[in-house]
N, C-alpha and C positions, 0 to 999 in steps of 0.2 A: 504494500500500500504506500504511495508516494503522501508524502507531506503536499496540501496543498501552497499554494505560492501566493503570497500575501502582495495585494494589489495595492498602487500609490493611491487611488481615488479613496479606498476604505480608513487609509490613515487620514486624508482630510474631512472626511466625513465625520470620522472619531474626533478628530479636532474643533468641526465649528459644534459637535454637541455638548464637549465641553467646554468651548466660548460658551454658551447659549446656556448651559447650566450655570455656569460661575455670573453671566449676566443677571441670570434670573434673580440669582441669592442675595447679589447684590442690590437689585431692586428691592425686593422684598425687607431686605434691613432696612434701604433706606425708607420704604416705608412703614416699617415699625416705630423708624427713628423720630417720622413724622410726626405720627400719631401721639409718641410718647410728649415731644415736645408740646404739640396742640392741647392735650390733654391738661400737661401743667401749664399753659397758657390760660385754659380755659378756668381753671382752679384759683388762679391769682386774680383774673378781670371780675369772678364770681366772690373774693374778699373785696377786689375792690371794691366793686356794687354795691355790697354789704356795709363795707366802710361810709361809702359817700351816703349810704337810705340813711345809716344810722345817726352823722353830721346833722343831714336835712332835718331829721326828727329831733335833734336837740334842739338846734336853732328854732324851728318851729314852738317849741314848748317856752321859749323865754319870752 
């Protein structure tokens, strides 16, 4: 039984699907990274809000 003969096209094929996976992962962090920032974004502008209702309602009471 002869060894078959490994073709050049199969190594670039192997190669853009491992571009194509490391791009993926890559994306996918960075959209975690998003989310994670958005999230604490959202958490601060939500004290903030809270901050300034609470100003308003004192001022309002004097």
């Amino acid at each position: 039984m002869e060894a078959s003969e490994h073709h050049p096209a199969i190594d670039r094929i192997e190669a853009a699907i491992a571009r194509i996976e490391r791009a993926s992962a890559s994306r996918a962090y960075a959209g975690d990274s998003l989310a994670r920032r958005h999230a604490a974004l959202r958490a601060r502008m939500e004290e903030a809000v809270a901050a300034l209702d609470a100003l308003i309602a004192r001022e309002g009471q004097d």
